[in-house]
C-alpha positions in Angstrom: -65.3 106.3 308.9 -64.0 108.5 306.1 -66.7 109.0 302.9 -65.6 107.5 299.6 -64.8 110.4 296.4 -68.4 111.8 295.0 -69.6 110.0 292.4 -69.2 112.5 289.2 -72.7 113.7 287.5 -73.3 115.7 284.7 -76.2 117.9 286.1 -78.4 117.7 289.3 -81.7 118.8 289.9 -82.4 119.6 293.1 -85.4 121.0 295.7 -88.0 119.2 293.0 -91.1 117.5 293.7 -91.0 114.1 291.2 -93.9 111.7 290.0 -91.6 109.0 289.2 -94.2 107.0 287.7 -92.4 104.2 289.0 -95.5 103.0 291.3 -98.2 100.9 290.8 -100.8 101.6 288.5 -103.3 103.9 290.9 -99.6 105.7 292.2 -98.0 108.3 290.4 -94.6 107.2 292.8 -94.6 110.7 294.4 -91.4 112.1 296.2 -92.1 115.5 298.0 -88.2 116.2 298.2 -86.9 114.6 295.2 -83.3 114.8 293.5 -82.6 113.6 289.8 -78.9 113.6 289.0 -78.0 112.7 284.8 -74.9 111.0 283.2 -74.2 110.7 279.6 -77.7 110.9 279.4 -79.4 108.6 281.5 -80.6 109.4 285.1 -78.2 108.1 287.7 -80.3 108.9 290.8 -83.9 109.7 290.9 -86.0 109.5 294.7 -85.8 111.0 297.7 -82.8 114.2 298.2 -82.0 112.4 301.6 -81.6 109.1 300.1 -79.2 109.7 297.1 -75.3 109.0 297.5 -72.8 111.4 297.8 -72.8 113.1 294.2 -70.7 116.1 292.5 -71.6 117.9 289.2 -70.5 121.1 287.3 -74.4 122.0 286.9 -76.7 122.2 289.9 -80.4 123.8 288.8 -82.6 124.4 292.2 -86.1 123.5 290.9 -88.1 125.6 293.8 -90.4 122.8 294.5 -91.3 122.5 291.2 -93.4 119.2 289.7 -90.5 117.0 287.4 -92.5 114.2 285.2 -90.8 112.1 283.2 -90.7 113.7 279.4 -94.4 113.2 277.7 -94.8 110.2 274.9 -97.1 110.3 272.2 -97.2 106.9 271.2 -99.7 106.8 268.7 -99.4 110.1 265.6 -99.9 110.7 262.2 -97.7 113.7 262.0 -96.1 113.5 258.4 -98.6 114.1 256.0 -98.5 116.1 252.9 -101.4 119.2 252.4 -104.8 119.3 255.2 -108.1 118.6 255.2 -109.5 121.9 256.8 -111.7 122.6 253.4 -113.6 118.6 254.1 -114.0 120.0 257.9 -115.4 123.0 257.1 -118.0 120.8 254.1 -118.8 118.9 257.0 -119.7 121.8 258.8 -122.0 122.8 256.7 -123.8 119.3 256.2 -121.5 117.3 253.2 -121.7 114.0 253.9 -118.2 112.3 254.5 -119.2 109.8 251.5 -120.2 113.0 249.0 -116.3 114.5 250.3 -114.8 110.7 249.5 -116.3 110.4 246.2 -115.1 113.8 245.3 -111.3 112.8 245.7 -111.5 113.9 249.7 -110.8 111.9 252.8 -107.4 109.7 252.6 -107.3 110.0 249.0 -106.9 113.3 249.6 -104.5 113.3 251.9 -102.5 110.6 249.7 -102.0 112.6 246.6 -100.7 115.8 248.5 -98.3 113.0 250.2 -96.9 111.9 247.0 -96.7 115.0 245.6 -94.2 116.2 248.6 -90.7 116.0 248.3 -89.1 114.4 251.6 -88.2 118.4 252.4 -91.3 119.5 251.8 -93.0 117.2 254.5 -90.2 117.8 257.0 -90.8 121.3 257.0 -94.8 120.9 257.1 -94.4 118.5 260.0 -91.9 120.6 262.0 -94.6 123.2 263.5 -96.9 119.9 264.5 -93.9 119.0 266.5 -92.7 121.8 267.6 -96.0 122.3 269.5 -95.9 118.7 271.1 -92.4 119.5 271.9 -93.6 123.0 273.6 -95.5 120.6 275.9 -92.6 118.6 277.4 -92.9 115.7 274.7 -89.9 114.0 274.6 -90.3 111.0 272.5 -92.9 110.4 269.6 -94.5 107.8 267.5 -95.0 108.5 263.8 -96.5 106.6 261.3 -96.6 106.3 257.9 -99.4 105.7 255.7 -100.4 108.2 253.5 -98.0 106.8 250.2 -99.8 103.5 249.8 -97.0 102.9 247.5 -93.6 102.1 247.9 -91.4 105.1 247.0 -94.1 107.9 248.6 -94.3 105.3 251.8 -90.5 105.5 252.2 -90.7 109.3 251.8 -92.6 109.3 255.1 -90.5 107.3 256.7 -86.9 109.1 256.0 -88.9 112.4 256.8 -90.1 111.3 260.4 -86.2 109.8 260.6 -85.3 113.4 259.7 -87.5 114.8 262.3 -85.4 112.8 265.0 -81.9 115.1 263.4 -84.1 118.8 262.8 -85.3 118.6 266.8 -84.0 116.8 270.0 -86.4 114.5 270.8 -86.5 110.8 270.0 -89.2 109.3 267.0 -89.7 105.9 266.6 -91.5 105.1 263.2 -94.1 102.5 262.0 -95.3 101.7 258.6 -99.0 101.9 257.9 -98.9 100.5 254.6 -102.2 98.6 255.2 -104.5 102.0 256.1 -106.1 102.4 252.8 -106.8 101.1 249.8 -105.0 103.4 246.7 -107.1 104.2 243.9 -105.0 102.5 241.0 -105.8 99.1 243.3 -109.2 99.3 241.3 -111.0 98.2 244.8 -108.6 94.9 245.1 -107.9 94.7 248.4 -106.1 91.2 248.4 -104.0 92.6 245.6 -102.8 95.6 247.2 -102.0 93.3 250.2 -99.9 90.8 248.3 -97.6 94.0 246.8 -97.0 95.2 250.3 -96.4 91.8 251.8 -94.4 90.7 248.6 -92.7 94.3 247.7 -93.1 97.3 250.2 -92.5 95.6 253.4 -89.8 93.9 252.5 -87.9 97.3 251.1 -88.7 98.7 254.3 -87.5 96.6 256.2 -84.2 96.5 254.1 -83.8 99.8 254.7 -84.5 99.9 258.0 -87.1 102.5 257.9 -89.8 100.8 260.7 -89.5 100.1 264.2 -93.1 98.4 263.9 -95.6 97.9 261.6 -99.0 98.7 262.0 -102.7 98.3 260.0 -106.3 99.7 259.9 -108.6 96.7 260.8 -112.2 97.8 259.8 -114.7 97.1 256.9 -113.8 100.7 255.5 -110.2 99.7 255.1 -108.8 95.8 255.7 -110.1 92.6 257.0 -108.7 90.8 260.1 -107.7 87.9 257.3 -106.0 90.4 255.0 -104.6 92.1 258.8 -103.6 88.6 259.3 -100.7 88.2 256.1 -99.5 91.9 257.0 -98.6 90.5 260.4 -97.7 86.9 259.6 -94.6 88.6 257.6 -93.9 91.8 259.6 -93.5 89.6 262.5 -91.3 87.1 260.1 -88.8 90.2 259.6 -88.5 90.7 262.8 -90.9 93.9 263.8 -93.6 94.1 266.2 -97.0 94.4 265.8 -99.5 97.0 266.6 -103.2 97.8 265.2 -106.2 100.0 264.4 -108.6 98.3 266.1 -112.2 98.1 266.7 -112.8 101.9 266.2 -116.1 102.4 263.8 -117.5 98.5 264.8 -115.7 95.2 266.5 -114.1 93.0 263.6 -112.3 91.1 267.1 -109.5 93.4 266.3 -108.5 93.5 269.5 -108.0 89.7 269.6 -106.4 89.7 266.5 -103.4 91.8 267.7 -103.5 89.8 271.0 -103.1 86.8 268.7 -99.9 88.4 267.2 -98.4 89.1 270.5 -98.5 93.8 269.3 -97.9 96.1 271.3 -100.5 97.5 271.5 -104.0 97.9 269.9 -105.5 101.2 269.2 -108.7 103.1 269.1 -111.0 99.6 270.5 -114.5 102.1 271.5 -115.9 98.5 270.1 -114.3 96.3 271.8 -115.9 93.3 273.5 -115.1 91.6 276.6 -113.3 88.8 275.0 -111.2 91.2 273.5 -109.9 93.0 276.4 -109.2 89.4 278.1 -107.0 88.6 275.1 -105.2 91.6 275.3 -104.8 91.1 279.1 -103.3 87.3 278.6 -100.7 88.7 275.4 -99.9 92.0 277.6 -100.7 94.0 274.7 -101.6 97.5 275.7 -104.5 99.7 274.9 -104.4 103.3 273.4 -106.9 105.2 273.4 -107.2 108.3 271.5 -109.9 110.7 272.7 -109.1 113.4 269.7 -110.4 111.2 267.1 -113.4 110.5 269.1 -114.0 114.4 269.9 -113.7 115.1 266.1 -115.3 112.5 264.2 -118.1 113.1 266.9 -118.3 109.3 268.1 -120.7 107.9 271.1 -119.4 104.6 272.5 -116.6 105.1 274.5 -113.7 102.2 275.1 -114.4 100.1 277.4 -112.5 101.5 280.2 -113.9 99.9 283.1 -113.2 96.3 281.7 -109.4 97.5 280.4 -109.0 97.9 284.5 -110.2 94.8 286.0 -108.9 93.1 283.6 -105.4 94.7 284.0 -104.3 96.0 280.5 -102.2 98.7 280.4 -104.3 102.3 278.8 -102.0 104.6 276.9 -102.9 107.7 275.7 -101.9 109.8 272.9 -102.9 112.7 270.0 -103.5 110.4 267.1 -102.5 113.4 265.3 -103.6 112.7 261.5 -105.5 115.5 259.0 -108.7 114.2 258.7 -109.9 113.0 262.2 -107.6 114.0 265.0 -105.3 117.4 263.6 -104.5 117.5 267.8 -101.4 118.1 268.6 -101.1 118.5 272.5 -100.7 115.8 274.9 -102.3 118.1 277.8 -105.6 118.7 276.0 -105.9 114.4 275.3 -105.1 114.5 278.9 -107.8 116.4 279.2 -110.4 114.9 276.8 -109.5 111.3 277.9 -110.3 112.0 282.0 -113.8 113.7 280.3 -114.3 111.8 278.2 -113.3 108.3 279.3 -113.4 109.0 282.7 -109.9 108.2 283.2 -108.4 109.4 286.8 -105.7 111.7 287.1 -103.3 108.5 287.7 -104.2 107.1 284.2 -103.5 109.9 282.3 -100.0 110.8 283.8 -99.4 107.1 283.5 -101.1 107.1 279.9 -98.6 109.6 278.2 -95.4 108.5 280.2 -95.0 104.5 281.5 -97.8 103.3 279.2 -97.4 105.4 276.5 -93.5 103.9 276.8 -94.9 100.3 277.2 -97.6 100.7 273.9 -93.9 101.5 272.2 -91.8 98.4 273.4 -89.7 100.9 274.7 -90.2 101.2 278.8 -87.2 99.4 279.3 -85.6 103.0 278.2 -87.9 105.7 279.2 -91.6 106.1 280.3 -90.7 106.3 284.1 -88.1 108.5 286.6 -85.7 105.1 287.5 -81.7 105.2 287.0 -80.3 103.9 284.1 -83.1 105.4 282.1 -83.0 108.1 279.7 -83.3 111.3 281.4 -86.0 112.8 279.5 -87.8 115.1 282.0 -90.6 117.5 281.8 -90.3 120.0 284.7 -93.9 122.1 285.8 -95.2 125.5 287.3 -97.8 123.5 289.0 -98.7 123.0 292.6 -100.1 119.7 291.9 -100.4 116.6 289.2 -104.2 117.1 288.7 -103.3 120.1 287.2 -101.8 119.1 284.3 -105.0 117.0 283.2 -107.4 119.7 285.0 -106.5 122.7 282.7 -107.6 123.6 279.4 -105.3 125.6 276.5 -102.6 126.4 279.4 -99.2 125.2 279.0 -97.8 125.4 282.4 -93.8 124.1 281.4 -91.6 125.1 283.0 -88.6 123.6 281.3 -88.1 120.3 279.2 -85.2 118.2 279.4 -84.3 115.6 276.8 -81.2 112.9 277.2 -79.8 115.2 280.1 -79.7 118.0 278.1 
């Protein structure tokens, strides 16, 4: 019987080796003689070269065997900030105590007033070489949050820089306001106050403008309670946006719950989280981040409860949590690293952790995260023999090529 006309592809890849990520959660979906073939940006075929249909394309690229992931995700970043806090690391160093440094006018406070001091150039342009790095790593789509105005004009600032980000590079940023991280000095220590102006005032502007994809909110007795959390997320979620929290990082405020409770995305951080936590995260399907950078840095001890995240079934992404005071990390292969040495994840997890869950924590797996058609074909493409490798090296970038919306 005569074949039908090729089906018409923009580019193929070819003679690849692919962790689809489509498997189950111990599987990395592995194809030893893959093929990916893209249209108008979204993979048409992905699997097995002897399974795909008859296809035709003007760009053919012969990968020699090579590794293809889907593109990286760091779900979970700080990236646009204004000045850095490498003077308070090296105080630390040499024995300042973090509270000595706060008093001072360090920490966020710190942070905050180079923030609103920036012009929305002037923190595109700091930003950019933060990217550029994750980008040099086969990141393809990033989270980045705001947080460092803690008022309205200087939070918006963020926000239109990290949209910029999305038009200076080619990679995709989805953005969440963290209007509820700290408490600004001119609040005068009035936490419910400051609440009620970004419930009543910031949020809604935000949202107006369109600025957030999610909000987000730092749970903890240095920063908000899980009551004032609570009215963040009672009107975020009456807007319209998702959810998604710091979380039981410093000591267990039942953040996790509390995010379960509001249906997030995901909940962040949790080294404090209790049992009843994780099953309350399991039941809502939120997903857990974990961010081993802020733990390496701020020199923490009790690790996230990994062992009950996997028999209870939630989801672990992973990501940089790249901020200026306690995590300036930003590569996706050393977290990798640090959360399978740290955590004791398995090679599986962290592949899945910055690709399927990383695009899960985001809402977003329904577009990328995995190597499936009709998804975005966002690809990361290695000089590597084998997976492991990507986790099991240290400060070497093994890229090959990067690949974002086909192109």
């Amino acid at each position: 019987m005569p074949k039908g006309p090729a089906i018409r592809c923009d580019r193929i890849w070819r003679k690849a080796r692919l962790a689809t990520m489509a498997g189950g959660r111990s599987d990395l979906g592995m194809v030893e003689d893959g093929l990916v073939a893209a249209r108008d940006g979204r993979i048409l075929y992905a699997g097995p070269a002897g399974e795909a249909p008859d296809l035709d394309a003007p760009q053919v690229e012969d990968c020699e065997g090579r590794w293809i992931t889907p593109g990286l995700i760091d779900c979970h970043t700080h990236l646009v900030f204004g000045g850095d806090r490498a003077d308070e690391f090296e105080k630390r160093l040499a024995g300042v105590p973090y509270e000595e440094i706060a008093r001072a006018g360090g920490g966020i406070v710190s942070t905050m007033r180079a923030t609103r001091a920036a012009s929305e150039a002037d923190l595109v342009a700091s930003a950019l070489p933060r990217l550029d790095a994750l980008i040099a790593e086969g990141v393809t789509t990033i989270e980045i949050k705001s947080g460092y105005g803690l008022e309205l004009d200087a939070e918006l600032r963020q926000l239109r820089a990290a949209r910029a980000l999305a038009k200076a590079r080619p990679i995709t940023v989805t953005t969440t306001f963290l209007g509820a991280h700290a408490l600004p000095p001119e609040a005068a220590g009035d936490k419910d106050a400051y609440i009620g102006r970004l419930v009543g005032e910031m949020l809604p502007a935000i949202a107006r403008e369109g600025l957030a994809d999610a909000v987000d909110a730092f749970c903890e007795g240095i920063a908000f309670s899980p009551e004032q959390v609570a009215r963040v997320f009672t009107a975020a979620k009456a807007l319209g946006l998702p959810v998604k929290l710091h979380a039981d990082q410093l000591s267990n405020l039942h953040g996790a719950a509390l995010a379960a409770r509001f249906g997030a995305l995901s909940a962040d951080h949790l080294e404090h989280t209790d049992a009843a936590g994780v099953a309350a995260m399991a039941q809502a399907g939120t997903a857990a981040v974990l961010l081993p950078g802020a733990y390496y840095f701020i020199r923490e001890t009790k690790a996230p409860p990994v062992d009950l995240f996997r028999a209870a079934g939630v989801p672990m992404a992973l990501a940089t949590d790249c901020n200026p005071g306690t995590s300036p990390l930003t590569s996706l292969l050393m977290t990798m690293n640090m959360g399978a040495t740290l955590f004791r994840l398995t090679v599986a997890e962290c592949l899945a952790g910055v690709t399927r869950e990383a695009a899960r924590a985001l809402g977003m797996l329904d577009r990328t995260g995995t190597l499936e058609a009709g998804k975005a074909c966002d690809l990361a493409i290695w000089d590597v023999e084998r997976p492991a490798e990507l986790v099991y090296r240290m400060g070497l970038n093994p890229l090959h090529a990067r690949i974002w919306s086909g192109r």
